[in-house]
FIROKE-463208 format. One record per residue (C-alpha): x negated, y, z. Coordinates in Angstrom, 1 decimal, padded with zeros to 4 digits. Example, Ala and Ser with C-alpha at 12.3 -4.5 7.8 and 13.67 -1.06 7.14 Angstrom:
residues 2
    east   north      up
  -012.3  -004.5   007.8
  -013.7  -001.1   007.1
***
This chain:
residues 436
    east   north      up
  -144.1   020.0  -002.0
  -146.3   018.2   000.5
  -145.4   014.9   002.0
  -143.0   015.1   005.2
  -141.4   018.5   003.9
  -137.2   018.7   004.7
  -135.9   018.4   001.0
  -134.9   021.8   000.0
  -131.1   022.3  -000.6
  -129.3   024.9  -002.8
  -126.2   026.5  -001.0
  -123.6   028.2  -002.7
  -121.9   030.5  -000.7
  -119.0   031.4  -003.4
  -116.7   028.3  -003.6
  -115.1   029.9  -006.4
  -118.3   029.0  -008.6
  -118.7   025.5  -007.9
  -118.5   023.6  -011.0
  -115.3   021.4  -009.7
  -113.2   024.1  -007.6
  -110.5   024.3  -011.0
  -110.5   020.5  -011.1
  -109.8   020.1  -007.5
  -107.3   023.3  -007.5
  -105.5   021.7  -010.4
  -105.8   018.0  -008.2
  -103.8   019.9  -005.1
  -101.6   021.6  -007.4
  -100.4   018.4  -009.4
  -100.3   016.8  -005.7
  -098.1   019.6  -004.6
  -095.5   019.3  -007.0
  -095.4   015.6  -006.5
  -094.7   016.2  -002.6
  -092.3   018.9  -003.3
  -090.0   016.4  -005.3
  -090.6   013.6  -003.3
  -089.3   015.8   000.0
  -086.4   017.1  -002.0
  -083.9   015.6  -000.4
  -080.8   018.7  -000.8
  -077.5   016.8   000.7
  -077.1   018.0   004.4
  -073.5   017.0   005.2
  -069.8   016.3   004.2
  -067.4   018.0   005.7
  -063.8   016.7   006.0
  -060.3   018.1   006.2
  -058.5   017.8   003.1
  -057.0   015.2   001.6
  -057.1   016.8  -001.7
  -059.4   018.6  -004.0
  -060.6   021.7  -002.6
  -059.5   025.0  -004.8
  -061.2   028.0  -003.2
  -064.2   028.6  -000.7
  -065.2   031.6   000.9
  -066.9   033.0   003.6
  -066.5   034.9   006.5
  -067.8   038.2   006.5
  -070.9   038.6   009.1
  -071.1   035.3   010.1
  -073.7   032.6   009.1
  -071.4   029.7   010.1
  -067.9   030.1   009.5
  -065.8   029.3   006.1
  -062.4   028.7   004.6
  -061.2   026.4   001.9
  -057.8   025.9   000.6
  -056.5   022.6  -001.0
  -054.0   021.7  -003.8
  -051.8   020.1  -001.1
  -051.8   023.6   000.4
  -053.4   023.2   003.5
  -055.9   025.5   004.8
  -059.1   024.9   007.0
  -061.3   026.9   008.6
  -065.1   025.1   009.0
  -067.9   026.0   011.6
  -070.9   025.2   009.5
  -073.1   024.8   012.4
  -071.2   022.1   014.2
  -069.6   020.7   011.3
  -065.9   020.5   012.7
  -062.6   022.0   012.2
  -062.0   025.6   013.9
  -058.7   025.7   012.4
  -056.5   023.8   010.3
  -052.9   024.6   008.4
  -051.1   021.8   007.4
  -048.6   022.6   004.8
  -049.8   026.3   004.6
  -048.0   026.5   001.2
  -045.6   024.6  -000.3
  -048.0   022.9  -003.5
  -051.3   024.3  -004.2
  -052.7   027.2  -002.2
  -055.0   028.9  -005.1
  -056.1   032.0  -003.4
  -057.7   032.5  -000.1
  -059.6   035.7   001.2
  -060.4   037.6   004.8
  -059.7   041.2   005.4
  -061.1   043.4   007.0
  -064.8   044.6   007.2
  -065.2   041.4   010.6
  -063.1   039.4   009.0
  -060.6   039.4   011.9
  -057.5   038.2   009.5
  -057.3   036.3   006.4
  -055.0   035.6   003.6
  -053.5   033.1   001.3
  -051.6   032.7  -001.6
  -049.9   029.6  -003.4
  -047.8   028.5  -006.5
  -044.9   028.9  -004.2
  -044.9   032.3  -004.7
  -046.0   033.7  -001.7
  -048.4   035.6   000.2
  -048.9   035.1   003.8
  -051.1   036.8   006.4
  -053.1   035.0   009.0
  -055.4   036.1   012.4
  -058.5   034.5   012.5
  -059.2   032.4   015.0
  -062.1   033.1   017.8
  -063.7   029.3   017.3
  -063.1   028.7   020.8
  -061.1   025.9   020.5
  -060.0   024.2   017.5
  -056.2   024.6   016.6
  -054.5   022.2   014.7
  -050.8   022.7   013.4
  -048.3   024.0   010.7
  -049.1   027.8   012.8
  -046.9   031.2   011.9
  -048.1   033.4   009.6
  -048.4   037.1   011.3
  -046.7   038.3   007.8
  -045.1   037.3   004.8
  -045.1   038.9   001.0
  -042.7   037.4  -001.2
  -043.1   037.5  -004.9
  -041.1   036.7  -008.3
  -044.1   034.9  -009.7
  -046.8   032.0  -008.5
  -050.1   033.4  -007.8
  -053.5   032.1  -008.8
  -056.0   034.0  -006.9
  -056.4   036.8  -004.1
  -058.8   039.2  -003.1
  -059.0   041.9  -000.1
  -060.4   045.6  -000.2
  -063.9   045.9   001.1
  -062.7   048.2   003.6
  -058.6   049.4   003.4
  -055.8   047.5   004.1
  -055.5   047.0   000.9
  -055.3   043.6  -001.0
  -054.6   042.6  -005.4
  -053.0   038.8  -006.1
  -053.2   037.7  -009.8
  -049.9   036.1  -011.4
  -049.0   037.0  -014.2
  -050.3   040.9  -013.6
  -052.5   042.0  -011.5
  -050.7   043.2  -008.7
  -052.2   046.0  -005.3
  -050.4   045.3  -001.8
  -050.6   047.1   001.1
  -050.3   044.8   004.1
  -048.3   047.0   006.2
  -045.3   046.9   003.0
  -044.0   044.3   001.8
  -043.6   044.8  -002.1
  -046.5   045.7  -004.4
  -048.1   049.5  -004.3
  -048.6   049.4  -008.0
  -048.5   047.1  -010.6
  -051.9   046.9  -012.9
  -051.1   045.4  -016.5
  -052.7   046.2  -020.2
  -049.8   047.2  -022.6
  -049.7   044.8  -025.0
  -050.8   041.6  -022.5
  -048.3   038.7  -021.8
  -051.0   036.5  -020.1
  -051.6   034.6  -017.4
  -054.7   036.1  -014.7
  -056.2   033.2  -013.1
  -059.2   035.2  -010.8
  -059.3   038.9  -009.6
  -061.9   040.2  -008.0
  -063.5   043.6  -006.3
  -066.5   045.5  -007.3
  -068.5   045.6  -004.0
  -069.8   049.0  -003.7
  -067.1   050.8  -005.8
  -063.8   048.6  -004.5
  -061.2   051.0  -006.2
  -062.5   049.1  -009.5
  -061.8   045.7  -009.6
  -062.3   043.0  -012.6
  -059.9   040.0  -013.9
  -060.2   037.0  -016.4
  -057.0   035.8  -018.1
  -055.8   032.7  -020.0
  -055.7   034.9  -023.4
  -059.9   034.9  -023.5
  -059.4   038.2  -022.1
  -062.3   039.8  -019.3
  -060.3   043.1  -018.0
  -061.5   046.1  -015.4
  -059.2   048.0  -013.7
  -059.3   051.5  -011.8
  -056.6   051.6  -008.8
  -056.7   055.0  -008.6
  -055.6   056.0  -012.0
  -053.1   052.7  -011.4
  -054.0   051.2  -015.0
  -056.6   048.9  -017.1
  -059.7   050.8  -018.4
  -061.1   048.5  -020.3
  -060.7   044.9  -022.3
  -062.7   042.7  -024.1
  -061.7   039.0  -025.8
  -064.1   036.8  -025.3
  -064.6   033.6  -027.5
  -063.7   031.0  -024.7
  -061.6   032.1  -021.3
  -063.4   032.2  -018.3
  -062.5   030.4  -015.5
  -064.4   032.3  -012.8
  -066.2   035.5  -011.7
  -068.4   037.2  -009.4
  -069.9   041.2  -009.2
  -073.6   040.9  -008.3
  -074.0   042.1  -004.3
  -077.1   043.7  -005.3
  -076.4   045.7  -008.7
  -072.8   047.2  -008.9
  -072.7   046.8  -012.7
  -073.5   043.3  -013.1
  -070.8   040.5  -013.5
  -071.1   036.9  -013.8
  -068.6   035.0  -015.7
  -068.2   031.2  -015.5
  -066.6   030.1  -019.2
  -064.7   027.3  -020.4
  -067.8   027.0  -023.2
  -070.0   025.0  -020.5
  -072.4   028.5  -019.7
  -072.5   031.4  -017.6
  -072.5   035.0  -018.7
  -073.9   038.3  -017.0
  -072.0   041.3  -017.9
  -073.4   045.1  -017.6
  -069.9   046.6  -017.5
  -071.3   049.7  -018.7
  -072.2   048.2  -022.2
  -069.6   045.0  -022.6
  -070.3   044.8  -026.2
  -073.2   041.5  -025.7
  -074.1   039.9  -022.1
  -077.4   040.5  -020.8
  -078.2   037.0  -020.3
  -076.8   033.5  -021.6
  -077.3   030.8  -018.8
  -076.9   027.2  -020.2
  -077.4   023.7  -019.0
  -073.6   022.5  -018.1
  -072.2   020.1  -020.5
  -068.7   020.3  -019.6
  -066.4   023.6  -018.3
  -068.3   025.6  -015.6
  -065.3   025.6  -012.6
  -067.0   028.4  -010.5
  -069.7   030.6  -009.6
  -071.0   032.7  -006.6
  -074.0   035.0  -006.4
  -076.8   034.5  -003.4
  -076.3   037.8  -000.9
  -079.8   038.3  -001.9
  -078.7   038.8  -005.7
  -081.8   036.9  -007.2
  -079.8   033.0  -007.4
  -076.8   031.8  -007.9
  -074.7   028.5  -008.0
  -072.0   027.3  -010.2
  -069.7   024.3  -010.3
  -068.6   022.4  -012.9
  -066.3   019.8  -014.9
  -069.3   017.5  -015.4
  -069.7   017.0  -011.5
  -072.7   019.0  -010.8
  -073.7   022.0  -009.3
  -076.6   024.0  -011.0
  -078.4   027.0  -009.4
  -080.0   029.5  -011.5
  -082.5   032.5  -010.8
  -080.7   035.5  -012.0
  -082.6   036.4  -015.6
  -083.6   032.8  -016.5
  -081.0   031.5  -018.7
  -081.9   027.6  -018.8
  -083.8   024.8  -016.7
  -081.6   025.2  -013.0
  -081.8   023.5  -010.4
  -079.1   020.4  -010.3
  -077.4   018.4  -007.5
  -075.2   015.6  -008.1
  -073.6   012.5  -005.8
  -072.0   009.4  -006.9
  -069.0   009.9  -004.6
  -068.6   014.2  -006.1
  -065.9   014.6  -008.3
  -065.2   017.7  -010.3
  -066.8   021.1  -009.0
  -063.9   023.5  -008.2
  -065.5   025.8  -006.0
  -068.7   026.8  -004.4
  -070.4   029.4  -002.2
  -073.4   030.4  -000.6
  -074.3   030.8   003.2
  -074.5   034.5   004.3
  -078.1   033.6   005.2
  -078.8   032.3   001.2
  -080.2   029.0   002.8
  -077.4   027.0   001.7
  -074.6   026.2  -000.7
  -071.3   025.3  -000.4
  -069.1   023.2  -003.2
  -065.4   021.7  -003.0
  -064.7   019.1  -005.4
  -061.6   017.0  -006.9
  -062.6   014.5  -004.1
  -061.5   016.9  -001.2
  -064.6   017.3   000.6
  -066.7   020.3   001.1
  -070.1   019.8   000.8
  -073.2   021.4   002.4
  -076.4   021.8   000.5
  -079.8   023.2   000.9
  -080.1   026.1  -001.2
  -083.9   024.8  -002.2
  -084.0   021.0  -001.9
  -087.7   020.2  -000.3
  -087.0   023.1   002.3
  -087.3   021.1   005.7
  -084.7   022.0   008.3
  -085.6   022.7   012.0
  -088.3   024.5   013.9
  -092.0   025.1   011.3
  -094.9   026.0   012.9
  -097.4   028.7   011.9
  -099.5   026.3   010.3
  -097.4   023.8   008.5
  -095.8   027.0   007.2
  -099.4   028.4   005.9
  -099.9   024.6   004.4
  -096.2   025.4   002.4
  -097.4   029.0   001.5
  -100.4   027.5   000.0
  -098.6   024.5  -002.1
  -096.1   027.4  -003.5
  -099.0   029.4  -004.5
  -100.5   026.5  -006.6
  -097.6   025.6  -007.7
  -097.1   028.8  -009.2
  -100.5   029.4  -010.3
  -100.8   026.2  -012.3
  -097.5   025.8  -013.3
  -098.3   026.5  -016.9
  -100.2   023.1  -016.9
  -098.3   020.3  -018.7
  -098.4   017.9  -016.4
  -097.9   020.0  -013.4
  -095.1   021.2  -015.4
  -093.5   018.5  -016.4
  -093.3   017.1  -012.9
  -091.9   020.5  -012.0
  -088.9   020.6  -014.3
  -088.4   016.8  -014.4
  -084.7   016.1  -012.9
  -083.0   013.0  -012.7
  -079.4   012.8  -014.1
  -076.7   010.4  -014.3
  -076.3   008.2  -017.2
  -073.1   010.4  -017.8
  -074.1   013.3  -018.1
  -077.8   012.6  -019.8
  -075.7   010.7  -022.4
  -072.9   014.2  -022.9
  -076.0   016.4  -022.9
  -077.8   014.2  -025.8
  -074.6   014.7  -027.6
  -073.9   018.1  -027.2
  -077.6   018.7  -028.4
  -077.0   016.9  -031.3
  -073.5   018.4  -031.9
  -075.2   022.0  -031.7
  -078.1   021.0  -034.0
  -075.5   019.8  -036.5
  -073.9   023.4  -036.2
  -077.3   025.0  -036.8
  -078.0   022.9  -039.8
  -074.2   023.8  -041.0
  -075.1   027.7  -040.9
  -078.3   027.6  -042.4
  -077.2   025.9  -045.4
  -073.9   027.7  -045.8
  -076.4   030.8  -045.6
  -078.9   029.2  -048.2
  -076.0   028.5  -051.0
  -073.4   031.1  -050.3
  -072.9   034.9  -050.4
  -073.2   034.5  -046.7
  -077.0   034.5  -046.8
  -076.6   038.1  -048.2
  -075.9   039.4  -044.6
  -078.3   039.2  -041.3
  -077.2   036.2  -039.0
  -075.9   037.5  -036.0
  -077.5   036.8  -032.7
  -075.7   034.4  -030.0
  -075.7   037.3  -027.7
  -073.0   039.5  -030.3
  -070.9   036.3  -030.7
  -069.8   036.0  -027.4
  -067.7   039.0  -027.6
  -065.0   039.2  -029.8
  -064.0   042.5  -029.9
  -062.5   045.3  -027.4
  -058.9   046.3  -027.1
  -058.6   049.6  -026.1
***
């Protein structure tokens, strides 16, 4: 080189083989992570109504903005999510707790509830023009022997089942029961019935006996019955795959069913330390949220059985109900409190207009998340979730408790005939046995 020459420079036109671009990939990635849970922010709004805790939520069918929710006082409100007031509000709907609430009809142009006091009543659903505020007259009336515990409505007939103590199929234009639905030797109590969404002449129930039931109305009888090892309190068919339940049990996890093989669940889901209240599936059928005695609410991607997604308050009180938003952004949950809460469905997700780049900048943070997600630190900042002392405390014990059980069983195996047999699997525990 003679004096005066430019210094020659080497250019590397692949950034990929630059001897820093994993170090500064995994930098962004850590930093994106970080960002995510310092944006996560999930609590979008209270809203108010009842003065006691909320028993059932639902949705209306093809809209993004309206729900229902019955309370144990019995009244009954109808919510405009996007304005966050009352369309409609029944005081004294029922006389004690209204535990049932559902809309007929494929627009949902009509809704009904039912209550302990034994009733059944028919309502129009209002336009949301104005908001209406009274006792209001029920457009019909169907009296029963028994107090009901939950309610569902055909997909498409005029055609509706209540749970008491059967499992009972109304027409709406008659005032006693079509048929009666029972299993021959059951003296239980149903406490949920619901119907399959793409078959609706089958429809499913849980009972107080541990019992999981499906029913045919056509042939006007029970087809089949399992016992399960705890009772569920909840259920909910899959909007995406016909054959796929989801139970919410009194054993603090979730199960999914195939109801083609109801021997073993497909998938355990655990993380609740107390009684899981409720559950609902996302209309997308990938998620879905449940509610609990412990005072949280957990979503969970459908297949992955641990490590959901938690929201919590100081003020929330136990889960009885939740929902998700027709459009799967948000969740709905009505607690012992009595208010229904709105949530975002993924907690960093920011609200209001994105712009083409900031949502190419969000792209490109998921993407490294999920790239270097297998790193430990990127991990761990990923998982980590704050709890309340509470419930970190009752999850540390139930840990400990089901370590202690483990321990039992192995050594029961290691100095007993027991040990001559295979240990069973979780998965074949859960059922008990089928009554046909």
């Amino acid at each position: 080189m003679r004096p005066g020459d430019p210094t020659p420079t080497s250019r590397n036109l692949d950034p990929l083989a630059h001897p820093f671009a994993r170090a500064r990939e995994r930098t962004r990635a850590l930093n994106a992570a970080k960002i995510e849970r310092m944006f996560a922010k999930p609590f979008v709004a209270s809203l108010e109504g009842h003065s006691d805790a909320v028993e059932v939520l639902v949705r209306k069918p093809k809209s993004l903005t309206t729900i229902a929710s019955t309370s144990w006082n019995g009244d009954i409100v109808i919510h405009d999510l996007q304005q966050r007031t009352e369309i409609l509000t029944l005081r004294g709907a029922h006389k004690g707790k209204a535990s049932g609430l559902c809309f007929g009809g494929q627009n949902g142009d009509r809704f009904l509830s039912c209550g302990v006091d034994k009733t059944v009543k028919l309502w129009n659903t209002p336009t949301g023009l104005e908001q209406d505020t009274g006792e209001g007259i029920p457009s019909n009336v169907f009296p029963s022997k028994n107090a009901f515990n939950s309610i569902d409505h055909h997909r498409t007939d005029p055609v509706f089942a209540t749970a008491s103590n059967i499992v009972q199929i109304w027409d709406e234009s008659k005032t006693a029961p079509v048929s009666n639905l029972t299993f021959p030797t059951s003296t239980e109590t149903i406490t949920s019935v619901r119907f399959n969404l793409s078959e609706p002449s089958v429809l499913a129930s849980v009972g107080s006996d541990r019992t999981f039931t499906l029913y045919d109305i056509r042939t006007g009888k029970a087809e089949r019955r399992v016992i399960m090892q705890m009772r569920s309190n909840s259920l909910a068919w899959s909007p995406t795959f016909p054959t796929t339940i989801l139970l919410a049990s009194e054993d603090h996890n979730l199960y999914t069913f195939d109801v083609r093989n109801l021997a073993s669940p497909t998938q355990i889901y655990k993380a609740h330390v107390a009684a899981v209240m409720s559950c609902d599936w996302s209309p997308t059928g990938t998620e879905f949220v449940s509610g609990g005695w412990d005072r949280t609410i957990r979503i969970w991607k459908e297949g992955i059985g641990k490590q959901p997604e938690v929201y919590h308050t100081k003020r929330m009180q136990r889960v009885f109900s939740t929902a998700f938003t027709a459009d799967a952004r948000f969740v709905l949950s009505g607690s012992d409190d009595g208010n229904v809460r709105i949530w975002k469905a993924k907690a960093s997700d920011k609200l209001g207009v994105i712009d083409a780049r900031e949502r190419a900048a969000m792209e490109y943070r998921d993407s490294l998340k999920e790239r270097w997600k297998v790193d430990a630190e990127v991990g761990k900042v990923t998982r980590g979730r704050h709890l309340p002392k509470p419930i970190y405390k009752a999850n540390q014990l139930k840990r400990t408790m089901l370590e202690a059980k483990r321990v039992k069983e192995e050594r029961r195996r290691k100095h007993t005939r027991a040990g001559d047999t295979k240990p069973k699997p979780e998965k074949k525990t859960v059922v008990e046995r089928e009554q046909t």
